[in-house]
N, C-alpha and C positions, 0 to 999 in steps of 0.2 A: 504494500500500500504506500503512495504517495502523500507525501506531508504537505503544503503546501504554505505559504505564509501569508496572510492577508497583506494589500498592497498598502493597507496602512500601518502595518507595522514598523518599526523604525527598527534598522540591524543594529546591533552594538558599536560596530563600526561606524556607524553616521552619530554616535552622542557625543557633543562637543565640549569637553570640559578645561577649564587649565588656558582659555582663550580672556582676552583682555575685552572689557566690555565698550560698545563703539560710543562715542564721545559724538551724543545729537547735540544737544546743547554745550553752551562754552563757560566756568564760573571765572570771567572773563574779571572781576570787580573784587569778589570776596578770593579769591586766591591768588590776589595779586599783591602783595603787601606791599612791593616796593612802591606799587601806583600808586596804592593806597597814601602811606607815608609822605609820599612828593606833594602830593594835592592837600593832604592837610597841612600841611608845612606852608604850601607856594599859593595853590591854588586854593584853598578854601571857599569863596564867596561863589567858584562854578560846581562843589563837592556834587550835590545834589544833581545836576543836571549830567554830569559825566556818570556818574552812577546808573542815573534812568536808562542814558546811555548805553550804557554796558550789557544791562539787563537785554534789552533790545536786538543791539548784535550779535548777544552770545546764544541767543534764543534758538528755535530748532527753526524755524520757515528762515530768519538773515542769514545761518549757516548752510543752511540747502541751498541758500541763493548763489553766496561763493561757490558752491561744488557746480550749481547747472552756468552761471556765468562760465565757470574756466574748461566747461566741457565740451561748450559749444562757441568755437573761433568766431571771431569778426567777420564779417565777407563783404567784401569791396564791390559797390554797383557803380558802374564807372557812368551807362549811359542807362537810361530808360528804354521802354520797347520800340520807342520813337526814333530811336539814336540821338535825341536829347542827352546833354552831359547834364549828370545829373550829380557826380562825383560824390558817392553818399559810401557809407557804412552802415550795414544792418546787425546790429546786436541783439544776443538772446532778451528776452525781456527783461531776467533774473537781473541782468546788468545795469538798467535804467531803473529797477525798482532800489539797487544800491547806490545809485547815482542820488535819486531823489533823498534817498534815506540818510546820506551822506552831509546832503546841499540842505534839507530842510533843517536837522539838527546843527547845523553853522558852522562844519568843519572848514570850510573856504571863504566865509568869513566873519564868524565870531572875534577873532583879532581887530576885524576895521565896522562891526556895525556903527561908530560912531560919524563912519563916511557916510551914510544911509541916511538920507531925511524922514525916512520913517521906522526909525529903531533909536536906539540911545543915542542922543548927542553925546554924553561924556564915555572918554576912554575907557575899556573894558582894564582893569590891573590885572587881571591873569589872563588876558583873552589870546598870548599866544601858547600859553601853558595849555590852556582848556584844547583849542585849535590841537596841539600836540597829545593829548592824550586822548583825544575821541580818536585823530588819524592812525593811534598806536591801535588804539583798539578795535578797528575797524579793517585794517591791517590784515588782522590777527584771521578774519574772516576771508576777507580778500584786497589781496595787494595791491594788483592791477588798477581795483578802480579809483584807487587811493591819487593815481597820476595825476588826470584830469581836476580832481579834486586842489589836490598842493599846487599842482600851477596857476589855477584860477587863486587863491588863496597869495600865491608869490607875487603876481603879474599887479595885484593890485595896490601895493605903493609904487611901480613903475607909473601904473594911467595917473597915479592921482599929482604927478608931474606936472600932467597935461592938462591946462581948463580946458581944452575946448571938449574934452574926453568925460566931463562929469556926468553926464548922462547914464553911459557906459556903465563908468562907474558905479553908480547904485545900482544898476540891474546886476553888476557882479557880487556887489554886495547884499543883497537881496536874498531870503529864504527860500529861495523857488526854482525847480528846476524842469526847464522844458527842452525835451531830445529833438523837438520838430528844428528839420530844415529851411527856416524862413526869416525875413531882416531880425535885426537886431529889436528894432523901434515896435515890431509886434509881438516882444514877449518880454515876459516880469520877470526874468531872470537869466543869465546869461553865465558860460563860461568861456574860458582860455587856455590856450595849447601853447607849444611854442614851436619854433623853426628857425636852430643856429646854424648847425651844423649841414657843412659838404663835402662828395665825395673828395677831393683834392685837400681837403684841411683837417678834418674832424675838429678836435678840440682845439684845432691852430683855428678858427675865424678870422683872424685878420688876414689868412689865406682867404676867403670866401672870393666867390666871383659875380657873384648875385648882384646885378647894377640898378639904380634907385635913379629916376629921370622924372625932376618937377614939371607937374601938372600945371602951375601957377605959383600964387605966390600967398597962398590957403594954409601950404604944408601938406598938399595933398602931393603923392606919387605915384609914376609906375613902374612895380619891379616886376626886374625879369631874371629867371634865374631858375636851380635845380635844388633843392633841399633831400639832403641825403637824408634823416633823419627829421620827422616831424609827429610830435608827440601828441595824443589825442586828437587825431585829425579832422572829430565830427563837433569841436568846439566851435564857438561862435565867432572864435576871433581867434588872431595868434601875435605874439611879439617876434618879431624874426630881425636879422640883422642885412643889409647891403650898402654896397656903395652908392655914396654921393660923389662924383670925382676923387675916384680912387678912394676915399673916407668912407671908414666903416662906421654906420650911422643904425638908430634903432627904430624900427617901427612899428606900428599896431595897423595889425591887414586881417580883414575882417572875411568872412567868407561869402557877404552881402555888402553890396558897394551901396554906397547912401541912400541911394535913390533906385534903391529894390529890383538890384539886378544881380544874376548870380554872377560873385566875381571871380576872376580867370585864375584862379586856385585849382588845378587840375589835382587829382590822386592819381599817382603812376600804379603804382605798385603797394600792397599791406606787407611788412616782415614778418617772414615765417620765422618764430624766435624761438630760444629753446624755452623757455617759460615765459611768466606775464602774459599768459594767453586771452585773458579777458579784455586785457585794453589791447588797444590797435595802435600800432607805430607804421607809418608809411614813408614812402617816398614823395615830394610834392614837385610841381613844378607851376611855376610865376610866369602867366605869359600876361607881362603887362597889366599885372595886380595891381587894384587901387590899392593905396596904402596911407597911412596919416603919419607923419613924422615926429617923433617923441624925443625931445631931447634936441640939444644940439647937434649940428654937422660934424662929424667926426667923434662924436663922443657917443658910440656904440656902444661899446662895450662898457662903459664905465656906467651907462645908462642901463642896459640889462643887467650888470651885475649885481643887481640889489635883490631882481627875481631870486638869478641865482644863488644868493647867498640865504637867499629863506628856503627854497628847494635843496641847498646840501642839506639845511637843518631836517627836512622831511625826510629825506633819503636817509639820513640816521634815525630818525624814529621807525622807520618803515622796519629799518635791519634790524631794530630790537624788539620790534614788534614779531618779526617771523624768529627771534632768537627766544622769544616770548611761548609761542604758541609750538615750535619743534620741541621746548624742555616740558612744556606741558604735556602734549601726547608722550613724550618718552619717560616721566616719573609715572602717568593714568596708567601706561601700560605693564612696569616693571611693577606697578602695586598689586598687577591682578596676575600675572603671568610667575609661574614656581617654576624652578629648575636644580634642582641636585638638594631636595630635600627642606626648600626654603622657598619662599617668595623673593624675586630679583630684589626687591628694593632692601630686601635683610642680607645680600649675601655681599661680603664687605669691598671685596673690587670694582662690582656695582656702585654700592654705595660713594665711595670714590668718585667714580666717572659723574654721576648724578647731582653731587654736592658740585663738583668742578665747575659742570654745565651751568646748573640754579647760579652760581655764582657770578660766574660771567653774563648771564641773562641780567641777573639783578645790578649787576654792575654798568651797564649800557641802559637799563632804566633810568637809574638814578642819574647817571650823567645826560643823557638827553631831555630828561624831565628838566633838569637846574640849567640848560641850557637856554631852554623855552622860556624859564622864569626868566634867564638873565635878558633875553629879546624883552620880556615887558619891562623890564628895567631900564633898561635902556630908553625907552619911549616914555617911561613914567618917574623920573626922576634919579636914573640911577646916574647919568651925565655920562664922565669920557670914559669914566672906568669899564661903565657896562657894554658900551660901543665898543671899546676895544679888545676887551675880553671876549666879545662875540664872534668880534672878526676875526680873531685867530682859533678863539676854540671851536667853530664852526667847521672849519677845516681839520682841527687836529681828532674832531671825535668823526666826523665825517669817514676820512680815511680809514681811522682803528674800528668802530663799531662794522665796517661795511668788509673789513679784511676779517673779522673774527669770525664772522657770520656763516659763510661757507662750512667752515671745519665744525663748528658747533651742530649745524644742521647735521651734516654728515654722521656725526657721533648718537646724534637723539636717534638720528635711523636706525645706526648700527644696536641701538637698547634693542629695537625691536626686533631684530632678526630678521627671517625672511618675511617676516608678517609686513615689515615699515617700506619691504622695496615690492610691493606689489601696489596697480593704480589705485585700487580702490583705499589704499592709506592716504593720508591728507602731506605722508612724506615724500611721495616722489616730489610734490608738488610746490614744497617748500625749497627740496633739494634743489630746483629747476631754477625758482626765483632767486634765491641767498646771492647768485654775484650779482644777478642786475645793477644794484643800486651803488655795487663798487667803482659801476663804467659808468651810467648815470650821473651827468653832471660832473662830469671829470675823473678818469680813471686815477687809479691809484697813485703813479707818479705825477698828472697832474696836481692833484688837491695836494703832496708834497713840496711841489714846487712852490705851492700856493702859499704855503706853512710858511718856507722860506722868505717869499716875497711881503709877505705880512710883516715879518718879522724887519726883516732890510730896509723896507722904505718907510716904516714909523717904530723906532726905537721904544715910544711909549706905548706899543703894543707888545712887547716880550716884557716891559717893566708890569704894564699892570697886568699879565697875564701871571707872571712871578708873586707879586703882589695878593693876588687871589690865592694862588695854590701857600704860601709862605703861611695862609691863617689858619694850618691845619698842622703847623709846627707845636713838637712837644704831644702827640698824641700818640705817638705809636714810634721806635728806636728807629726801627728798617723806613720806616716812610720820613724821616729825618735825613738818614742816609741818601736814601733814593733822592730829596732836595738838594741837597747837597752833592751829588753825582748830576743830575740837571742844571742846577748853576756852573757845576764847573764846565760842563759841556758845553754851555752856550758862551761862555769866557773864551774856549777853547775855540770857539769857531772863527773869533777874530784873527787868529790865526792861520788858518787854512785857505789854500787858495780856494777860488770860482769853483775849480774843477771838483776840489775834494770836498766843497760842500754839498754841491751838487750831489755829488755820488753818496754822501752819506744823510741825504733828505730822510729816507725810510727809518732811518736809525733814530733820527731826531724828533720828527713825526712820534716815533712808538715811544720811545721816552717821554714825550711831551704829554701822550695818551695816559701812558699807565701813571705816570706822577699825576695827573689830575682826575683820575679815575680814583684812585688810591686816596687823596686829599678830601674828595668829597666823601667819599665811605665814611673817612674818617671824622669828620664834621657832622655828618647826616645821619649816615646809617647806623644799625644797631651795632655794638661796639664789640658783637662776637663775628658778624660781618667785615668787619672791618680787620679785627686781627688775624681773620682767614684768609683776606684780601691779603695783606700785608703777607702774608707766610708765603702765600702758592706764588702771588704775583712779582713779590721785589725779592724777598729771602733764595726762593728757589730758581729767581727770573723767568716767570709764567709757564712754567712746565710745556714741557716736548710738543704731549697731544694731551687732551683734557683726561683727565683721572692720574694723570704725571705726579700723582701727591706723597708726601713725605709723613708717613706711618702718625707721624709724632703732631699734625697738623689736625684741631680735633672738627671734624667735619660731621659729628651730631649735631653741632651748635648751625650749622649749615641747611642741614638738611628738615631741621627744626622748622625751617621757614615755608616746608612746603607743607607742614599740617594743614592751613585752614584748605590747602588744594587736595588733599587725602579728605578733610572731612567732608569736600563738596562730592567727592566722588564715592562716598562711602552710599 
């Protein structure tokens, strides 16, 4: 006689035990301590509204929205059925429903609602803080759509140069966001892309070949030209750079010429890129583009670089944002997942690795959070100190958070085993993004150079950069040391030719990172963070690969910090 088995029975073989449970929702607020801590500290008067925040993104439909946004690529409509140029991008909806969600809680621009005649007149004190820790935590969801967001958000003390551009401006600053392809003048709200770079220059622009040819004498022009690189291409406008006689000059060129006619903004080509797959980066080209001139003749780049300097700050929040959310699924998983008799997160060379990660996650919080503070400082009374402390530490966390990033991510995978390298984990996905934001706004040897040139052409920018890290003397032996290994370094450069400093940017860079990294722990953070900090990162000189730690380093005191993330997922 034959047995048979009903086809609902379930074989032994198919019960799944011993697997880590999938992470629908995010406890994006309450197991964040270090957010936590920054915003009570900086931001207090926006706590409440970044919280609502949090709750929101971390939720199961804003988390579903990341996964269907990054699934389904952009697609370029060049012409209509007509053969009308139509030059458009069609996005999943998931995308726009994140766009909206982004723009109406005021991540692009809570910093300037005072620009807005229908929001506050008086300055927001933590409105670039606030601005920083929604974009982290939004991030954490999906990164891509974060682009569009930071550059409308950057672009907007560029327009506000401009009077003739106020218009502009409040529809950018404005709560509202509308994806339709139509003027300017017919919608409540608006964003911004930009277009620097070509193929012949990259990061060089003053190579660009892009030529700028007056309309009149309005400040209107037409450029013509190829944009290798053009970011958010279905914005409403863009800052882009070209010549005026030979002078690299900066403009705002709209995708709608004034007088409601689509302007010669052509899309060549979408990049096919290895991640960042929800937003679109294209190729563009200028045949004879209206454009409005921003700024003086020849002062291009000194004129966009103020975008740019609020876009590194993003691009570092961005990377501790995905440095955020790779140590979260990698502690969620090693809590649920056993192997050789123990749960990962009890078995002690794990635990290692895992304090290592949390650390350096937490350490890129805190310094990008106090970064943002010191941008509202800057605008709310902190004067030269804060201005100049930005302009360099801008660059210096820039660089280190966006170089750390990769290897971190890689490591939180490796917690998971083969489980973190297949699609349906949220880690290949991170793994894809992690360098973007390294090339982003100036690759690695550029924002070095950048470090350097800060430092050279205003001496009171290494003083009060010194100045700052110096208040964090007397707190810890090795981070005393470490100061005093930093001053003497930059002593020492006065002596070095062009050549050798040159070549040793990277070296001074990461010094300049880990001493202000290490400064602020030690000021800020809790004070068993800080002598953890101290031990792996100056004592040991930041170990090999993360879990590099030294027996005698006590990293319960570490990994203590990721309770209230154990009890959210309990």
């Amino acid at each position: 006689m034959h047995h048979y088995l009903s086809p609902h029975t379930q074989l032994p073989t198919h019960t799944v035990s011993n697997q880590a449970k999938p992470m629908r929702t995010l406890p994006l607020w309450a197991a964040d301590p270090a957010l936590n801590e920054a915003i009570k500290r900086w931001g207090e008067p926006s706590e409440s509204l970044i919280r609502s925040f949090s709750e929101r993104v971390g939720s199961e439909e804003v988390v579903d929205w990341g996964w269907r946004a990054n699934l389904s690529k952009p697609r370029l409509i060049t012409h209509d059925r007509f053969g009308q140029r139509v030059d458009a991008v069609d996005f999943h909806p998931a995308y726009h429903q994140l766009m909206d969600l982004g723009i109406s809680a005021g991540i692009s621009s809570v910093a300037w609602s005072h620009l807005n005649p229908e929001r506050e007149p008086e300055v927001n004190p933590c409105g670039h803080l606030t601005h920083a820790a929604m974009l982290y935590l939004l991030s954490q969801v999906e990164p891509g759509v974060c682009c569009p967001l930071s550059m409308t958000y950057a672009a907007i003390p560029v327009l506000a140069q401009a009077p003739d551009l106020h218009a502009e401006l409040s529809k950018m600053t404005a709560p509202h966001y509308d994806q339709r392809s139509i003027p300017m003048a017919e919608k409540r709200g608006i964003t911004m892309g930009m277009a620097m770079t070509e193929k012949q220059g990259g990061s060089d622009v003053r190579a660009n070949e892009t030529i700028a040819q007056s309309l009149g004498n309005d400040g209107s022009y037409a450029l013509t030209g190829h944009k290798w690189f053009c970011s958010a291409p279905m914005s409403d406008a863009f800052l882009s750079l070209a010549k005026v006689e030979d002078q690299v000059t900066c403009f705002f060129l709209p995708r709608w010429t004034p007088d409601g006619q689509r302007n010669r903004f052509h899309l060549q080509r979408l990049k096919d890129k290895l991640g960042n797959h929800a937003n679109a980066s294209s190729e563009v080209e200028f045949d004879r583009a209206w454009a409005y001139k921003i700024g003086e003749v020849g002062a291009g780049v000194r004129t966009i670089i103020e975008m740019v300097h609020h876009t590194r700050l993003d691009a570092s929040l961005a990377n501790a944002s995905i440095m955020r959310r790779a140590v979260t699924q990698a502690v969620a998983h090693c809590a649920h997942r056993s192997a050789f008799g123990k749960r990962l997160i009890h078995q002690p060379l794990m635990r290692s690795v895992l304090a290592d990660l949390w650390l350096e996650s937490e350490a890129a919080t805190w310094t990008t959070m106090y970064l943002a503070h010191r941008f509202d400082q800057a605008r709310t009374g902190g004067g030269e100190a804060a201005k100049h402390f930005a302009r360099l530490a801008t660059a210096v966390v820039k660089y280190w958070v966006c170089k750390r990033t990769p290897e971190l991510v890689y490591e939180a995978l490796e917690c998971h085993g083969g489980a973190g390298y297949v699609e349906e984990s949220i880690m290949p996905r991170l793994y894809r993004e992690a360098p973007l934001n390294s090339i982003w706004e100036g690759s690695g040897n550029v924002i070095c150079l950048d470090i350097l040139r800060a430092m050279q052409r205003s001496p009171q920018t290494s003083l009060y950069f010194m100045e700052e890290l110096n208040l964090s003397r007397g707190h810890h032996p090795l981070l005393d040391q470490q100061l005093n290994r930093l001053d003497s370094l930059l002593k020492r450069l006065k002596l070095w030719t062009a050549e050798e400093v040159s070549r040793g940017a990277r070296h001074i860079g990461a010094e300049l990172a880990l001493t202000l990294q290490a400064s602020l722990l030690a000021r800020f953070a809790p004070s068993d963070l800080s002598e953890a900090f101290c031990q792996i990162r100056l004592q040991y000189r930041g170990s090999r690969v993360y879990g590099d730690i030294d027996p005698s380093v006590d990293i319960d005191q570490v990994l203590k910090r990721a309770h209230p993330l154990l009890d959210a997922l309990s």
